[in-house]
C-alpha positions as CSV (number, residue, x, y, z in Angstrom):
1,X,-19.2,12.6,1.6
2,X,-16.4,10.8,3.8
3,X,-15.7,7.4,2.9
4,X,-14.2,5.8,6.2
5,X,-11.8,3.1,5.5
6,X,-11.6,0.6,8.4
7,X,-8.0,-1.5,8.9
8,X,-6.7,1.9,6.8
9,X,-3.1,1.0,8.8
10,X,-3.3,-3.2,8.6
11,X,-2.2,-5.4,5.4
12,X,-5.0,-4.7,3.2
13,X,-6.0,-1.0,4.2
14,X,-2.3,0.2,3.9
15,X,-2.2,-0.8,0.0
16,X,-6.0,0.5,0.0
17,X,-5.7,3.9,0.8
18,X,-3.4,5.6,-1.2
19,X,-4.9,3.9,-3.8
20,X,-8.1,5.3,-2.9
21,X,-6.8,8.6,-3.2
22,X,-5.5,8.5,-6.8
23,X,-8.8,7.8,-7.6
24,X,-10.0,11.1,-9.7
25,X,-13.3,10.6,-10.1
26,X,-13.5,9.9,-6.0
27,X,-12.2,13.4,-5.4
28,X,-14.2,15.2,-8.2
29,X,-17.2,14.3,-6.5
30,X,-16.2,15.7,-3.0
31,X,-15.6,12.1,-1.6
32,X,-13.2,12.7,1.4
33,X,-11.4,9.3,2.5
34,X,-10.8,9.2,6.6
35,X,-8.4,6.1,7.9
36,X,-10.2,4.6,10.7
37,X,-7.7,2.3,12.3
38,X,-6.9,0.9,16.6
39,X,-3.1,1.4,15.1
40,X,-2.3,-1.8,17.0
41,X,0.3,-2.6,14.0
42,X,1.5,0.7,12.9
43,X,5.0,0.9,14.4
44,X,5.9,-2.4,13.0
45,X,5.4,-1.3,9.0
46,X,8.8,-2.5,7.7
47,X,8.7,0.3,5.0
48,X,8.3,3.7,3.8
49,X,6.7,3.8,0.2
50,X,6.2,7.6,0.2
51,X,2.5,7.1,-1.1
52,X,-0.6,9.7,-0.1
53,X,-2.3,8.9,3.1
54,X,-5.5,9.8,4.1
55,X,-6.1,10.8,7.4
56,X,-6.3,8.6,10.2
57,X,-8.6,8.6,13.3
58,X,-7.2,6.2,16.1
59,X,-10.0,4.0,17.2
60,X,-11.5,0.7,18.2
61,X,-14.3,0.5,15.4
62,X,-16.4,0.2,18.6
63,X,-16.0,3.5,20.1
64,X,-16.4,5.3,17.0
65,X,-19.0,8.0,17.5
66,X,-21.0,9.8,15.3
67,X,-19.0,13.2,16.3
68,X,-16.1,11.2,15.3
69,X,-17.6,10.8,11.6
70,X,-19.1,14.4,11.0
């Protein structure tokens, strides 16, 4: 299953994520976390922390299809 993570590049999504992703029991279980984020904000991130990312799809949550999601 994906787990789409809305705001994955803002204030509370970029802590989120990785986070999400260390989670063992989330990847045992086939659980696939996709970003989801308009990436408004993502040039002005002040710092590198080296952490896991999950993907991210560049959208307005809008115009998200369900192509986008499969």
């Amino acid at each position: 299953m994906k787990v789409p993570l809305t705001g994955a590049d803002g204030y509370i999504g970029a802590v989120l994520s990785p986070r999400l992703l260390e989670r063992p029991r989330l990847l045992e279980r086939g659980h696939e976390v996709i970003g989801l984020d308009t990436g408004f904000y993502r040039r002005g991130w002040l710092f590198e922390d080296g952490l896991n990312r999950p993907a991210i799809l560049t959208r307005d949550v809008r115009q998200v299809t369900a192509a986008d999601l499969s």
